[in-house]
C-alpha positions in Angstrom: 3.4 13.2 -24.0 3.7 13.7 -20.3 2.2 10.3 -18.2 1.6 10.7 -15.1 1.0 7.9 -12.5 -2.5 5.9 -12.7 -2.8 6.8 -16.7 -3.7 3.6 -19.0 -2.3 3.5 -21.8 -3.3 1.2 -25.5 -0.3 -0.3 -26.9 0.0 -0.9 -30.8 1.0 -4.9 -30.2 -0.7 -6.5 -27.8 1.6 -8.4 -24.5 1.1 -12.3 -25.6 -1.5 -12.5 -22.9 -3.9 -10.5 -25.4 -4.2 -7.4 -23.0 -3.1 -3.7 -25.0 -4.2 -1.9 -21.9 -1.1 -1.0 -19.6 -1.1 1.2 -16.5 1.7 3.5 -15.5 2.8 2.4 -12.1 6.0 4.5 -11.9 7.4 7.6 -13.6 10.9 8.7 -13.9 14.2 9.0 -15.9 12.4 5.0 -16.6 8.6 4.1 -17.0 7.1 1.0 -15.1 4.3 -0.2 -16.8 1.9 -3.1 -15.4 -0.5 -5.2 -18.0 -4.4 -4.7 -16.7 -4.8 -8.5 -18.6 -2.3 -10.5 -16.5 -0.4 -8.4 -13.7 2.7 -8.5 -15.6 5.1 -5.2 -15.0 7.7 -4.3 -17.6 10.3 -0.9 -17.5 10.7 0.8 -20.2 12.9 4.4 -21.6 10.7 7.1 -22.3 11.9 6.7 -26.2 11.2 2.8 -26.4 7.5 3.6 -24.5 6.6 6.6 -27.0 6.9 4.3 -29.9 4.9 1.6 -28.3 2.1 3.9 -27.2 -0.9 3.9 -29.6 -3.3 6.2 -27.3 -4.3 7.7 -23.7 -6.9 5.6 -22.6 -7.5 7.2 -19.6 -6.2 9.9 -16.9 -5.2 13.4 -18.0 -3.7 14.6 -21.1 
């Protein structure tokens, strides 16, 4: 799955603020995601983020 910058993402476990919506926020040889919920911002491999990803929520496909 290619992201692209501005797509939200669900993730299958939720951040421990409740929120499972994330927004990419950078794109790369790594993946910064932000939490809609809380602000937070985590980087992730694109491996580790493909498991975590349950569905496109929104942007293109």
């Amino acid at each position: 799955m290619q992201l692209k910058l501005g797509d939200k993402i669900e993730t299958k476990k939720p951040h421990p603020c409740g929120g499972k919506i994330w927004e990419v926020v950078r794109t790369g040889a790594d993946y910064k995601i932000r939490c809609t919920t809380c602000g937070r911002v985590i980087m992730l491999t694109p491996d580790a983020l493909a498991k975590r990803i349950r569905r496109l929520v929104e942007g293109t496909v």
